[in-house]
N, CA, C and O atoms as CSV, one atom per row, in Angstrom:
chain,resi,resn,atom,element,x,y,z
A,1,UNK,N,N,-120.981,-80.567,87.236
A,1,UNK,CA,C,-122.379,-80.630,86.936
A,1,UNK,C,C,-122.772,-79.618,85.880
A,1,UNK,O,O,-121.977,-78.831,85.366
A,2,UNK,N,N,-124.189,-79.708,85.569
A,2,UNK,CA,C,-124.740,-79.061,84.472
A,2,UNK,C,C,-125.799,-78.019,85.234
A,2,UNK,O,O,-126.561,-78.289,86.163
A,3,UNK,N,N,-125.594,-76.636,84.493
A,3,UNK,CA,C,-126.865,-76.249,85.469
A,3,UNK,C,C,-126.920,-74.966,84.334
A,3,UNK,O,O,-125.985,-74.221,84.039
A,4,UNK,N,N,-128.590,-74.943,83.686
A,4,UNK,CA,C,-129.055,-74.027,82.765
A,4,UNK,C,C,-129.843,-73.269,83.207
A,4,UNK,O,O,-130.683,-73.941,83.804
A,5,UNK,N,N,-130.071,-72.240,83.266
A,5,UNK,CA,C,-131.494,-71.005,83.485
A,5,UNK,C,C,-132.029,-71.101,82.170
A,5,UNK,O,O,-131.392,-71.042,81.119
A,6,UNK,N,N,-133.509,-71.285,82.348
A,6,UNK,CA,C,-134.094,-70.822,81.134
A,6,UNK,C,C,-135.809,-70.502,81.716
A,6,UNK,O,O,-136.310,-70.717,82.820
A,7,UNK,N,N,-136.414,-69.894,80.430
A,7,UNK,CA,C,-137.730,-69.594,81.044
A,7,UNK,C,C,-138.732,-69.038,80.120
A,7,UNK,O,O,-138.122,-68.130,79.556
A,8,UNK,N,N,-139.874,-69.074,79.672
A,8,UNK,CA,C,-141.224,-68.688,79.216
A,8,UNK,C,C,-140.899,-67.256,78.368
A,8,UNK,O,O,-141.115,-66.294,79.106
A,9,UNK,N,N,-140.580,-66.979,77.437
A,9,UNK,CA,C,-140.606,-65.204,77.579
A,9,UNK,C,C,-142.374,-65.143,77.419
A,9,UNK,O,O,-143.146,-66.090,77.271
A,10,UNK,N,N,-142.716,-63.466,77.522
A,10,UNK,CA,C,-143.791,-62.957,77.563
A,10,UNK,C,C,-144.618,-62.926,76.318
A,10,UNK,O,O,-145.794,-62.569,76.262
A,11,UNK,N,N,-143.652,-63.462,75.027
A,11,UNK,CA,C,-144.518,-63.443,73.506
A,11,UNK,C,C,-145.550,-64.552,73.635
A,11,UNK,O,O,-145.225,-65.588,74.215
A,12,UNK,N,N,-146.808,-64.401,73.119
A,12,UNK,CA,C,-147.896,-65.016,72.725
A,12,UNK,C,C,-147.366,-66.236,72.283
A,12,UNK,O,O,-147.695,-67.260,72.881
A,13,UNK,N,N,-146.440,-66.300,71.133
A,13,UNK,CA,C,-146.291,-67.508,70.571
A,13,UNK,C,C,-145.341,-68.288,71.419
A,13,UNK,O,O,-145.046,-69.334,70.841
A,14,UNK,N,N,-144.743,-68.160,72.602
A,14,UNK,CA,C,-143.949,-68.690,73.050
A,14,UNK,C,C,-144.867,-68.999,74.045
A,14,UNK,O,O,-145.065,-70.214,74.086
A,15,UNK,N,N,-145.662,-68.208,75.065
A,15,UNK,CA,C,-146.632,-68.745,75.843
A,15,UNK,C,C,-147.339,-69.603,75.375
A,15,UNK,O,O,-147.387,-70.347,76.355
A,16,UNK,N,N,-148.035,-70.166,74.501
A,16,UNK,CA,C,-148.605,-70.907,73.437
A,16,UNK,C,C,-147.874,-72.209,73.321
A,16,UNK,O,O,-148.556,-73.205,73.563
A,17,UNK,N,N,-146.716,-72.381,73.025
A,17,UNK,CA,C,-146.141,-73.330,72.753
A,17,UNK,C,C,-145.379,-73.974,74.618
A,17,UNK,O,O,-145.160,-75.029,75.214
A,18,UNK,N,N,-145.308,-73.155,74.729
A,18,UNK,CA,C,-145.231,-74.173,76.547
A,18,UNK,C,C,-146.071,-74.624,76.955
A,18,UNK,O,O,-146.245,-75.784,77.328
A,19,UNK,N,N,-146.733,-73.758,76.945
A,19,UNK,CA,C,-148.283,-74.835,77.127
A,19,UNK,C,C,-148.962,-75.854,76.865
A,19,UNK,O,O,-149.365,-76.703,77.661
A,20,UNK,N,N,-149.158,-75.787,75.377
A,20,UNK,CA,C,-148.957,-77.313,74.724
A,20,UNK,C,C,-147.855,-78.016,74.875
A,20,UNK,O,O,-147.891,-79.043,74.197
A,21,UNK,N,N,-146.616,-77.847,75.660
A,21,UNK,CA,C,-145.985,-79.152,75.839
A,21,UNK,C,C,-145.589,-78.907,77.016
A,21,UNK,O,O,-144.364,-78.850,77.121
A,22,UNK,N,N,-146.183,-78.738,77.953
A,22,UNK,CA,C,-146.041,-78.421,79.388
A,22,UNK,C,C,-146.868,-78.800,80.695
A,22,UNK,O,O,-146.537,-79.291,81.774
A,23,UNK,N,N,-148.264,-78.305,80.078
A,23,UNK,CA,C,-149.482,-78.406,80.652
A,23,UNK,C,C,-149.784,-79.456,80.952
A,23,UNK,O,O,-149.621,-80.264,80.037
A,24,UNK,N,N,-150.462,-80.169,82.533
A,24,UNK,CA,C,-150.506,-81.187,82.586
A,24,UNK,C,C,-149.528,-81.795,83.118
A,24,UNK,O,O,-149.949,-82.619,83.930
A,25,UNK,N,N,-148.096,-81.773,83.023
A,25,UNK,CA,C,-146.761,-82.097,83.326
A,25,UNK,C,C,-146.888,-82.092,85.080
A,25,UNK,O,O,-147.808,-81.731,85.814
A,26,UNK,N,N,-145.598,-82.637,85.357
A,26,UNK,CA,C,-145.656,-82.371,86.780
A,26,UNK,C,C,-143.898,-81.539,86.712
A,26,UNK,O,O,-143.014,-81.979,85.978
A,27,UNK,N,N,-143.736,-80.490,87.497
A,27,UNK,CA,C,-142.566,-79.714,87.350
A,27,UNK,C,C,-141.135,-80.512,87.383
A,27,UNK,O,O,-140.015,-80.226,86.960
A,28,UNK,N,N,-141.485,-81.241,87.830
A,28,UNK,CA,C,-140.275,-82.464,87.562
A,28,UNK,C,C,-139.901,-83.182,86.416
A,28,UNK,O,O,-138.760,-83.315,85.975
A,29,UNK,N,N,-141.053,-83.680,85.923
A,29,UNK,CA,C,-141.239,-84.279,84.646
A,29,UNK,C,C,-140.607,-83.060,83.466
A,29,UNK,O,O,-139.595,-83.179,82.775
A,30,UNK,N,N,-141.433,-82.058,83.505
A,30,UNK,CA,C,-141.224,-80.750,82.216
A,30,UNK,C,C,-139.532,-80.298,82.697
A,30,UNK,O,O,-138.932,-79.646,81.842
A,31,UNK,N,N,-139.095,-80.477,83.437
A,31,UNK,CA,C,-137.560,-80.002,83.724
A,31,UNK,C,C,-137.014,-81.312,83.461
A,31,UNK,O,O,-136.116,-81.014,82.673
A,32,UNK,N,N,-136.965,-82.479,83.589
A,32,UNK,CA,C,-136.415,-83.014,83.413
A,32,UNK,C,C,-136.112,-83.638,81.948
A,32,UNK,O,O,-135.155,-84.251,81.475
A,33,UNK,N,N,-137.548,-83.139,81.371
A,33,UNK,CA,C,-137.616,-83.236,79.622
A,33,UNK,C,C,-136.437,-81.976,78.953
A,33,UNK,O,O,-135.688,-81.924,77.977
A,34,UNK,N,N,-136.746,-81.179,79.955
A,34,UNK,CA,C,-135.808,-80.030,79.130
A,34,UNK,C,C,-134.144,-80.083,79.820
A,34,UNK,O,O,-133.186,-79.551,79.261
A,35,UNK,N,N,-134.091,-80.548,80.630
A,35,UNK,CA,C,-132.723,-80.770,80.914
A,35,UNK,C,C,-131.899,-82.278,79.979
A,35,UNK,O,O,-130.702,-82.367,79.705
A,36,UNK,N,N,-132.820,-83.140,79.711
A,36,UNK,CA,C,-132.101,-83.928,78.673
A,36,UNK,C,C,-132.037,-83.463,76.982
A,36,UNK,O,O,-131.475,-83.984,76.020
A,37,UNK,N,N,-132.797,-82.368,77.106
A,37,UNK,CA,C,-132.525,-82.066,75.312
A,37,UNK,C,C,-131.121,-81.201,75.611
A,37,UNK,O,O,-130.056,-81.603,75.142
A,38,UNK,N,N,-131.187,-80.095,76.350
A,38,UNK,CA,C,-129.913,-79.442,77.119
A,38,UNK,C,C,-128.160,-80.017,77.188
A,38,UNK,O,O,-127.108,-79.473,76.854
A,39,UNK,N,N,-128.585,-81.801,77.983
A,39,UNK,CA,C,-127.428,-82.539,78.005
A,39,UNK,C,C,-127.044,-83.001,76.905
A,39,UNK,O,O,-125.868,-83.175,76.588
A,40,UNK,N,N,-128.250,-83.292,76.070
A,40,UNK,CA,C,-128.143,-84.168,74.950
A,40,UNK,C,C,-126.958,-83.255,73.544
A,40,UNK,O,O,-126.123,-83.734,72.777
A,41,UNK,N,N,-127.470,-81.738,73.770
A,41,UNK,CA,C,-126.565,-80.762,73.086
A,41,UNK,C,C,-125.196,-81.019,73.232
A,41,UNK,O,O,-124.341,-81.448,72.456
A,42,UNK,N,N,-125.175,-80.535,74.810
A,42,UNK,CA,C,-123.866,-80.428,75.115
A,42,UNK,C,C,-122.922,-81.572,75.374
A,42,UNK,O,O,-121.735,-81.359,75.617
A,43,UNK,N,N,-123.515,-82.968,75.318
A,43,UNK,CA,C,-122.632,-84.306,75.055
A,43,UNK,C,C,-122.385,-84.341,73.948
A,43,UNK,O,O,-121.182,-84.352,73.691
A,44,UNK,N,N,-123.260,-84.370,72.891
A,44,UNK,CA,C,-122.874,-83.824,71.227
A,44,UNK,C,C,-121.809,-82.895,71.405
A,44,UNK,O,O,-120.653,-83.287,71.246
A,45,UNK,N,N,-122.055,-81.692,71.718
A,45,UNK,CA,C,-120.788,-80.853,71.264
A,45,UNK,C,C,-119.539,-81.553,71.955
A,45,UNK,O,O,-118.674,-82.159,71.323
A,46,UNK,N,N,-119.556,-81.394,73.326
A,46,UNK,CA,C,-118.560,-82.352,73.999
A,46,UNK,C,C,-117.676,-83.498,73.382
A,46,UNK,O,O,-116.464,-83.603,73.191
A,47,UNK,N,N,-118.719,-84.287,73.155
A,47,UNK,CA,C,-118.078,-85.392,71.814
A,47,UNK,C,C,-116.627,-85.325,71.031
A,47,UNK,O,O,-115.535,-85.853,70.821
A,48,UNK,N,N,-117.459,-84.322,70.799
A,48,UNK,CA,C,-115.802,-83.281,69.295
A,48,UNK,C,C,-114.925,-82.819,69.771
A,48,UNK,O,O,-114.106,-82.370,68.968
A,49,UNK,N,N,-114.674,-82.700,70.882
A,49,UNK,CA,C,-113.648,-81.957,71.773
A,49,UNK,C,C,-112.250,-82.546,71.985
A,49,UNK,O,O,-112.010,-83.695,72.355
A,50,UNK,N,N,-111.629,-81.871,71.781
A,50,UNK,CA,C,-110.272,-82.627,72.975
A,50,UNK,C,C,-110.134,-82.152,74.628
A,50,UNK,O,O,-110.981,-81.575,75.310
A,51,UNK,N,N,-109.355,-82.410,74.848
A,51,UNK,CA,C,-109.406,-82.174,76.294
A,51,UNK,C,C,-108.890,-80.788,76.344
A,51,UNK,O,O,-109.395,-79.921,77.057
A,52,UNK,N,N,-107.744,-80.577,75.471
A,52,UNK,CA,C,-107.237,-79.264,75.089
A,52,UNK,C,C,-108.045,-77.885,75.133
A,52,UNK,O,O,-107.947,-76.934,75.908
A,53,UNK,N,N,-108.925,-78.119,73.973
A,53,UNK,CA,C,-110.134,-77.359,73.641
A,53,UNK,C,C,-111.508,-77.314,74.672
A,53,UNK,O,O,-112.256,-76.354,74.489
A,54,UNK,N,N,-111.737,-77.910,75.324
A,54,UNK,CA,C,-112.571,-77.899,76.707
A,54,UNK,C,C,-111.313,-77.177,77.407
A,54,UNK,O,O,-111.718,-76.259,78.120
A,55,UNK,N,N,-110.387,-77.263,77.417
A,55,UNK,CA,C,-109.783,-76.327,79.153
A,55,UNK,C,C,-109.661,-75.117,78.273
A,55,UNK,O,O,-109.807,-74.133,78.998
A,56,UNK,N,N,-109.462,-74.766,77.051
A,56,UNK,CA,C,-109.337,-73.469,76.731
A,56,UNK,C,C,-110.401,-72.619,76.147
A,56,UNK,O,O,-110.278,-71.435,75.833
A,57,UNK,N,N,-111.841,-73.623,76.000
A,57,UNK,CA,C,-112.715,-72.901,75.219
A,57,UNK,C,C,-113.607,-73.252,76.210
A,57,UNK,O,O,-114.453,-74.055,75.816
A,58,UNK,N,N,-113.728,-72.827,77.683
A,58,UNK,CA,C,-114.931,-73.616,78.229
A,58,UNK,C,C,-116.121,-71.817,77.995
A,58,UNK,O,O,-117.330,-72.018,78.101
A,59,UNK,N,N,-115.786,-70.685,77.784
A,59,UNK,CA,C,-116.988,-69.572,77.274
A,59,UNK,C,C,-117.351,-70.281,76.295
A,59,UNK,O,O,-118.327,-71.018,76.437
A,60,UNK,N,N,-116.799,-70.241,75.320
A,60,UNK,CA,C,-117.133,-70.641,74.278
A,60,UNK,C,C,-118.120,-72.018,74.120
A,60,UNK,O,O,-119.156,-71.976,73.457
A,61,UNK,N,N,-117.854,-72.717,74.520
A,61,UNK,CA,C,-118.704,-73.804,74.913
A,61,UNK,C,C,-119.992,-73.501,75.437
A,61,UNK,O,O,-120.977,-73.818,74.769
A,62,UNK,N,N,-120.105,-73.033,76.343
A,62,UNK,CA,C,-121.055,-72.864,77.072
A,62,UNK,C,C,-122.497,-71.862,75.618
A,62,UNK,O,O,-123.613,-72.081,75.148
A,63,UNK,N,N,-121.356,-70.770,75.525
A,63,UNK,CA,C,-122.044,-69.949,74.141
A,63,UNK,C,C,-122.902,-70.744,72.728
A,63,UNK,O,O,-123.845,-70.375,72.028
A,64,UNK,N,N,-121.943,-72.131,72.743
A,64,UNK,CA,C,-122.305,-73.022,71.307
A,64,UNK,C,C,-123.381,-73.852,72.131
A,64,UNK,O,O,-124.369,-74.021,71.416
A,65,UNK,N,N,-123.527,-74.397,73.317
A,65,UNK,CA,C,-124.527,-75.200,74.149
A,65,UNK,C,C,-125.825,-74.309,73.696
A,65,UNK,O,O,-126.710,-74.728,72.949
A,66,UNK,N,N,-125.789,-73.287,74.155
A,66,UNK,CA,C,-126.620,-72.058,74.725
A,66,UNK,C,C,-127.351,-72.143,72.849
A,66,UNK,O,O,-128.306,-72.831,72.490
A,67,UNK,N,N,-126.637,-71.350,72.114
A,67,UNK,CA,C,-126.982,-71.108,70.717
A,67,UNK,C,C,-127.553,-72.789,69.452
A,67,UNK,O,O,-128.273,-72.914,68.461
A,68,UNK,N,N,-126.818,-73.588,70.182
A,68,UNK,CA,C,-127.603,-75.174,69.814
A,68,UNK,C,C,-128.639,-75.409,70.312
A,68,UNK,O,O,-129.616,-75.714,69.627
A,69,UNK,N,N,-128.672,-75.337,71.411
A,69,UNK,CA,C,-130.247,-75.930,71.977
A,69,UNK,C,C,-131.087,-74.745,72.365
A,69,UNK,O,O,-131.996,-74.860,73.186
A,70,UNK,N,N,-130.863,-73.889,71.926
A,70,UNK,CA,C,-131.709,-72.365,71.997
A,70,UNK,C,C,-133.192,-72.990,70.718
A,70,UNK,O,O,-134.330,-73.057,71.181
A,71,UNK,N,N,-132.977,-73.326,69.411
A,71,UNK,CA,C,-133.799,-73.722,68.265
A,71,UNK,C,C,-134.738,-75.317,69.084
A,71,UNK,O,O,-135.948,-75.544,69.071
A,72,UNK,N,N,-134.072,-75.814,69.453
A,72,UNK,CA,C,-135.296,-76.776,70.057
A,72,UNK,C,C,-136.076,-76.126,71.431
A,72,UNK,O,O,-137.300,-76.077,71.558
A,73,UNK,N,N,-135.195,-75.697,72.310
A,73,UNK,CA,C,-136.329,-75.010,73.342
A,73,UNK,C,C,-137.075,-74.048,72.679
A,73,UNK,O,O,-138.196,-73.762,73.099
A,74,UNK,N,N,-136.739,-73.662,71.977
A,74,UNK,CA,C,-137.682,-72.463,71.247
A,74,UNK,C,C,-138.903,-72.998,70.854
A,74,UNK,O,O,-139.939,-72.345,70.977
A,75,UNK,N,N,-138.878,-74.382,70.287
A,75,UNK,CA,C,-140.222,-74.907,70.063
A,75,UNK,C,C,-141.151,-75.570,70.941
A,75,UNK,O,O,-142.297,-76.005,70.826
A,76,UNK,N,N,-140.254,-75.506,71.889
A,76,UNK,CA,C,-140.970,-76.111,73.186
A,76,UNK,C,C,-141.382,-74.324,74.054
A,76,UNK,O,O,-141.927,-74.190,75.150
A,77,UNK,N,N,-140.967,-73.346,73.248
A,77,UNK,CA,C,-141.735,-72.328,73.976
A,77,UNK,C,C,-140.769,-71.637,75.418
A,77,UNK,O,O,-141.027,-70.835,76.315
A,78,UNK,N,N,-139.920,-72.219,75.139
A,78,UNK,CA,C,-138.339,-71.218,76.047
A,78,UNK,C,C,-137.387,-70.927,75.441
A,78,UNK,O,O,-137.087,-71.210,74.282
A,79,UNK,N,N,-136.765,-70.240,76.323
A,79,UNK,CA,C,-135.457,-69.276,76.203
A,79,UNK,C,C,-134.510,-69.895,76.795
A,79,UNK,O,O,-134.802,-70.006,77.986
A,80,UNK,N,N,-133.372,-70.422,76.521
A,80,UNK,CA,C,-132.436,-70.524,77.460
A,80,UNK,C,C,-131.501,-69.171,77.883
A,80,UNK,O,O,-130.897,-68.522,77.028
A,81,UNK,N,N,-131.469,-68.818,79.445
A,81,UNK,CA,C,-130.748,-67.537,79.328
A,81,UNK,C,C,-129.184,-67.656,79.514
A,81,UNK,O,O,-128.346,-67.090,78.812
A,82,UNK,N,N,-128.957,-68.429,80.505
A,82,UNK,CA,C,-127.400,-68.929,80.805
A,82,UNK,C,C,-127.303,-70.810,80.872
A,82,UNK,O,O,-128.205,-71.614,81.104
A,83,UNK,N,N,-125.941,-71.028,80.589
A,83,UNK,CA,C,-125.509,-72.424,80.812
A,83,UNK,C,C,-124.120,-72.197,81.304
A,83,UNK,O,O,-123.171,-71.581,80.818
A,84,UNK,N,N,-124.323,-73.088,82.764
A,84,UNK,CA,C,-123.120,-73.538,83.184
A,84,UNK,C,C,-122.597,-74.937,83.252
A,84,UNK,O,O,-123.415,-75.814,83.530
A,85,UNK,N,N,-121.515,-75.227,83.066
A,85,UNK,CA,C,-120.893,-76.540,82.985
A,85,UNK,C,C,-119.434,-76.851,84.073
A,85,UNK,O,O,-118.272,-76.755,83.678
A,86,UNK,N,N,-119.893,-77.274,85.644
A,86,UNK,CA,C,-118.052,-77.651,85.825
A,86,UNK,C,C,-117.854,-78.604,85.945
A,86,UNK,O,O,-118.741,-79.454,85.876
A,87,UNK,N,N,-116.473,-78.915,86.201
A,87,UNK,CA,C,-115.979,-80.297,86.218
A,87,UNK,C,C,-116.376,-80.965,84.461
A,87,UNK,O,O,-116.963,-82.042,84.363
A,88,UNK,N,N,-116.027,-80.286,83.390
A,88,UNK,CA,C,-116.612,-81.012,82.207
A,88,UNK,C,C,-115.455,-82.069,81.756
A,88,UNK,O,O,-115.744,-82.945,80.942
A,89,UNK,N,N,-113.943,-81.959,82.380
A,89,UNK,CA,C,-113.288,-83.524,81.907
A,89,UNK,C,C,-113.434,-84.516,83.326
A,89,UNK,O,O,-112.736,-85.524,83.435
A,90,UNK,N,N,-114.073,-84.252,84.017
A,90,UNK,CA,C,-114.771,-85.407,84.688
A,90,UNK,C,C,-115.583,-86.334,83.524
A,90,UNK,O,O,-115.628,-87.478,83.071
A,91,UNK,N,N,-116.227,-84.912,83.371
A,91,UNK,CA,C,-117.430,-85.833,81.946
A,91,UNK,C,C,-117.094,-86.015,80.518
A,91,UNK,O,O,-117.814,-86.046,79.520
A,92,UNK,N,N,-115.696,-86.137,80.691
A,92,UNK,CA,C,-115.030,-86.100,79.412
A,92,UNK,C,C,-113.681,-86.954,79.724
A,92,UNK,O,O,-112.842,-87.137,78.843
A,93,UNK,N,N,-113.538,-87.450,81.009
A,93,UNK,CA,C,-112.285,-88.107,81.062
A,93,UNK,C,C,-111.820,-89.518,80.164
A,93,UNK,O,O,-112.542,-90.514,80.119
A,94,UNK,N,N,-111.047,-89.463,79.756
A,94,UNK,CA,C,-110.383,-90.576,78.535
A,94,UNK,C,C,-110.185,-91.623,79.297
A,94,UNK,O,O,-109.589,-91.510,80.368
A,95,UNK,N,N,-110.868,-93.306,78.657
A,95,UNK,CA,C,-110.143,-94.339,79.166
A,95,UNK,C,C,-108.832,-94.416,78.991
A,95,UNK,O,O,-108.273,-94.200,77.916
A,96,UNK,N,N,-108.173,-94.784,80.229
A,96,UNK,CA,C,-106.714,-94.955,79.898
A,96,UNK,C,C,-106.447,-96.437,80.108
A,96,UNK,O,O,-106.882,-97.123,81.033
A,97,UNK,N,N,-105.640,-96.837,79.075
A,97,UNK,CA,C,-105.670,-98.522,79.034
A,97,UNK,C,C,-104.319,-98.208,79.826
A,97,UNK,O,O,-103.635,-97.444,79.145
A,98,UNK,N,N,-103.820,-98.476,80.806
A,98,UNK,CA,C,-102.764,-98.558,81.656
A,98,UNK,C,C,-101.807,-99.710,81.549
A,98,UNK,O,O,-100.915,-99.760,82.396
A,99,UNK,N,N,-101.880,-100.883,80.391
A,99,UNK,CA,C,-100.954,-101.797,80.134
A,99,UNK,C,C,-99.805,-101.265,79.020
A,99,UNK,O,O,-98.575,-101.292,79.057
A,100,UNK,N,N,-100.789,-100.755,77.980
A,100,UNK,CA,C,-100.315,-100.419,76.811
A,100,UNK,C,C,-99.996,-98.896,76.438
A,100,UNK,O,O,-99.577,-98.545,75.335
A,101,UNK,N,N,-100.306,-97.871,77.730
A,101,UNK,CA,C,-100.015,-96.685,77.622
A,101,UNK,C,C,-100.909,-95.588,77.030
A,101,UNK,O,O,-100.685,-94.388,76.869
A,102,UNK,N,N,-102.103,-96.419,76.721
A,102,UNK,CA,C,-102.671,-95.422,75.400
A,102,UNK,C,C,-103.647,-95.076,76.180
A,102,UNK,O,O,-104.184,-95.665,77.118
A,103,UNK,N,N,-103.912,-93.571,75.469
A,103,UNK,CA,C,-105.001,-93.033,76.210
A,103,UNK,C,C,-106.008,-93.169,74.793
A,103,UNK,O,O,-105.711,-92.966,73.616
A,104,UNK,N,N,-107.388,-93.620,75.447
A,104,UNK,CA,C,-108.683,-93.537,74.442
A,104,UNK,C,C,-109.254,-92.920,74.755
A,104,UNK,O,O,-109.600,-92.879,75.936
A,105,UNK,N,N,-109.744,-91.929,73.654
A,105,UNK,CA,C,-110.946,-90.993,74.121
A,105,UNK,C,C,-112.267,-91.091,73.643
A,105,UNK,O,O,-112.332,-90.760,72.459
A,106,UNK,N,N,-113.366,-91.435,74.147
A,106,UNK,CA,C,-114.592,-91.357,73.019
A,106,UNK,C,C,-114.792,-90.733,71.995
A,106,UNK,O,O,-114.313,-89.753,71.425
A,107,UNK,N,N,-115.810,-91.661,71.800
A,107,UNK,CA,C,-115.833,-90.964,69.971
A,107,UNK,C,C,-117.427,-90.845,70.148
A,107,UNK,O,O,-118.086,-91.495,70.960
A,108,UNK,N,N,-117.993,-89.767,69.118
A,108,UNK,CA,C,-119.310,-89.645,68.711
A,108,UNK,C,C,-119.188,-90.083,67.507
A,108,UNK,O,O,-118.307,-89.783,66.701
A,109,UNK,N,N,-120.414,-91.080,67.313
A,109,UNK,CA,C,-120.611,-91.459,65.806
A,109,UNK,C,C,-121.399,-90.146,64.835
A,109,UNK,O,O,-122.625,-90.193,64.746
A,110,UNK,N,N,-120.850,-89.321,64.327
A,110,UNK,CA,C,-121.272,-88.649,63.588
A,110,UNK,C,C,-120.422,-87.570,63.147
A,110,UNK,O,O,-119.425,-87.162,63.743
A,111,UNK,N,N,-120.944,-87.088,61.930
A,111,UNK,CA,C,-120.394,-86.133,61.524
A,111,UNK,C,C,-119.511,-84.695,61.973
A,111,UNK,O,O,-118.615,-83.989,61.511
A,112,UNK,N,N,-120.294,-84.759,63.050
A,112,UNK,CA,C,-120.147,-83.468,63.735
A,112,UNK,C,C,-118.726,-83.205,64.179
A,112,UNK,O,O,-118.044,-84.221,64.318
A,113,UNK,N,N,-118.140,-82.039,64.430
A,113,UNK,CA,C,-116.587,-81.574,64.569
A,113,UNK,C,C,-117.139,-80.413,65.369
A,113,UNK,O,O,-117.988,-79.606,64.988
A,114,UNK,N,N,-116.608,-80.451,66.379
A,114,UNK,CA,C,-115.997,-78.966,67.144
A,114,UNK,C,C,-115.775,-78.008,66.540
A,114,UNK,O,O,-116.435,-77.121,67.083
A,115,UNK,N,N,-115.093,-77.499,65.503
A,115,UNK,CA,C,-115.281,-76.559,64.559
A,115,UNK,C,C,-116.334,-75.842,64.287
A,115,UNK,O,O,-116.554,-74.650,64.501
A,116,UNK,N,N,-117.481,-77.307,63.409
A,116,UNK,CA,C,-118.656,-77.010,62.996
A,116,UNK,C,C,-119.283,-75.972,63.723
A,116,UNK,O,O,-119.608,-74.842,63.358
A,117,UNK,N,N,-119.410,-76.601,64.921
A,117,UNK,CA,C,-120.467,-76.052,66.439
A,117,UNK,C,C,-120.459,-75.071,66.652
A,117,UNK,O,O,-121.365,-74.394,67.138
A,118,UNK,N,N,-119.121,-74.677,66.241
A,118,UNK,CA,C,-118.196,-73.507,66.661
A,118,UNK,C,C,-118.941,-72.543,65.359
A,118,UNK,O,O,-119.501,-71.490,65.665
A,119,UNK,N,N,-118.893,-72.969,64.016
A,119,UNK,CA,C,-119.516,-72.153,63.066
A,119,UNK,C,C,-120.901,-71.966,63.380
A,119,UNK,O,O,-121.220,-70.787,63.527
A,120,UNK,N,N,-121.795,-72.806,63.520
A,120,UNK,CA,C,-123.236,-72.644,63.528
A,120,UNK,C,C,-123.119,-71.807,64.890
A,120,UNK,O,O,-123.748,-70.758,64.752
A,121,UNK,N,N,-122.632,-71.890,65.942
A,121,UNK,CA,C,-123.143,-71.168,66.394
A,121,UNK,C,C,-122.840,-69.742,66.202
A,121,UNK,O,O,-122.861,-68.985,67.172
A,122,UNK,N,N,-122.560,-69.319,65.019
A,122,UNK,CA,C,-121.969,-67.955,64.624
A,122,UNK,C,C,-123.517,-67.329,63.813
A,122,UNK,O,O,-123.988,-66.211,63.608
A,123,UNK,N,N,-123.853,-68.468,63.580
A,123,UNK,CA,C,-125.400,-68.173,62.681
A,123,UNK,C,C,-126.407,-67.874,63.561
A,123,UNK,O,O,-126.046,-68.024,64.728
A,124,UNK,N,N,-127.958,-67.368,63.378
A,124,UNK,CA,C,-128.976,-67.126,63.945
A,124,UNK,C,C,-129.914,-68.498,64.104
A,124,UNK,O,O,-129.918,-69.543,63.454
A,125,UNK,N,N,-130.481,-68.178,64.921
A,125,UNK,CA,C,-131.182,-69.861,65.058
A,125,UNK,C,C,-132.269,-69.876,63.617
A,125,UNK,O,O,-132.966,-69.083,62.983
A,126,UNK,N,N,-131.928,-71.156,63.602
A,126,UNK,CA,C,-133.158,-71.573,62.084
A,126,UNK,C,C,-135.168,-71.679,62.821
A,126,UNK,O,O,-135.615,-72.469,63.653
A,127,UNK,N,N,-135.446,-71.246,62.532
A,127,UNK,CA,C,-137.176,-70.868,62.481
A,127,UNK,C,C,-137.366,-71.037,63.828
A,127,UNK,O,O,-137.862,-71.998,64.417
A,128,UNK,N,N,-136.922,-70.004,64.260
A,128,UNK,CA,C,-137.247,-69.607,66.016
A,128,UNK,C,C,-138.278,-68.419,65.528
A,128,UNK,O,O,-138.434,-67.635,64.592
A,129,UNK,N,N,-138.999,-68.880,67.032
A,129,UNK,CA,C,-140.740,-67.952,67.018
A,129,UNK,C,C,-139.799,-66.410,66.973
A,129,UNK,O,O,-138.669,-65.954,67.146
A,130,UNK,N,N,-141.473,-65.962,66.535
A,130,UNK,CA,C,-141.117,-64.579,66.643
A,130,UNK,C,C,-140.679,-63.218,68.260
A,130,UNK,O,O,-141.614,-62.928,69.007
A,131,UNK,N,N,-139.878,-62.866,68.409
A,131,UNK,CA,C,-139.483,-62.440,69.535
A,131,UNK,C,C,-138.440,-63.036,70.203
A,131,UNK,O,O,-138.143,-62.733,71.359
A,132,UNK,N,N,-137.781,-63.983,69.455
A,132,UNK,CA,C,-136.251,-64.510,69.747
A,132,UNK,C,C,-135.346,-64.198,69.728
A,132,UNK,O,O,-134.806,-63.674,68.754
A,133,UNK,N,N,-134.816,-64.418,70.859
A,133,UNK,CA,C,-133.368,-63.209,71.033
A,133,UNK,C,C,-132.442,-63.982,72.121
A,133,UNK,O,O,-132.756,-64.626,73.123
A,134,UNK,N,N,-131.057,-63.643,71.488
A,134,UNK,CA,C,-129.966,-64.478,72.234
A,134,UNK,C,C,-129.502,-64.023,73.460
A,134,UNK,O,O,-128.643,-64.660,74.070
């Protein structure tokens, strides 16, 4: 399973911006909006992976989840503080065609590489409010 801490910090502009996309919500609804931008990261990054690189980079992962979807919660007015992920080749297990021997693994249609993820998240988030911090 997937399981993130995140939360409101105390800056004006971050109180501000939860609010406008919060308010009104029912606590189910606003978690469940922010837990699919969350999954939505980390199936993207996931994507690019081998199975290899998930059993040997699962910090690291968690770090590129955390530092990817840090710039969209930010505009929704949170912080993500931790992300945990287990069982991730459950959620990554390869069809295996069992006639022909071959193992298939999904593919993401896009550009994106494991590498990349791996670089950006070496960078600072792009136009995060003021008082943002990893």
């Amino acid at each position: 399973g997937i399981n993130a801490e995140y939360g409101v910090p105390a800056e004006p502009e971050f109180l501000e911006l939860a609010a406008d996309h919060f308010l009104g919500r029912s606590q189910s609804d606003s978690e469940g909006f922010v837990r699919r931008t969350i999954e939505g990261h980390f199936r993207a990054i996931l994507g690019t992976m081998t199975t290899k690189e998930i059993n040997s980079d699962g910090e690291d992962l968690a770090r590129i989840v955390m530092k990817v979807s840090g710039p969209d919660l930010s505009k929704m007015g949170l912080r993500i503080d931790s992300f945990i992920a287990s069982n991730v080749l459950q959620l990554h297990e390869p069809n295996i065609n069992k006639k022909a021997g071959i193992v298939e693994h999904p593919t993401v249609s896009s550009e994106a590489s494991y590498s990349s993820y791996k670089e950006m998240a070496q960078l600072p988030p792009p136009s995060s409010p003021p008082g943002y911090r990893n």
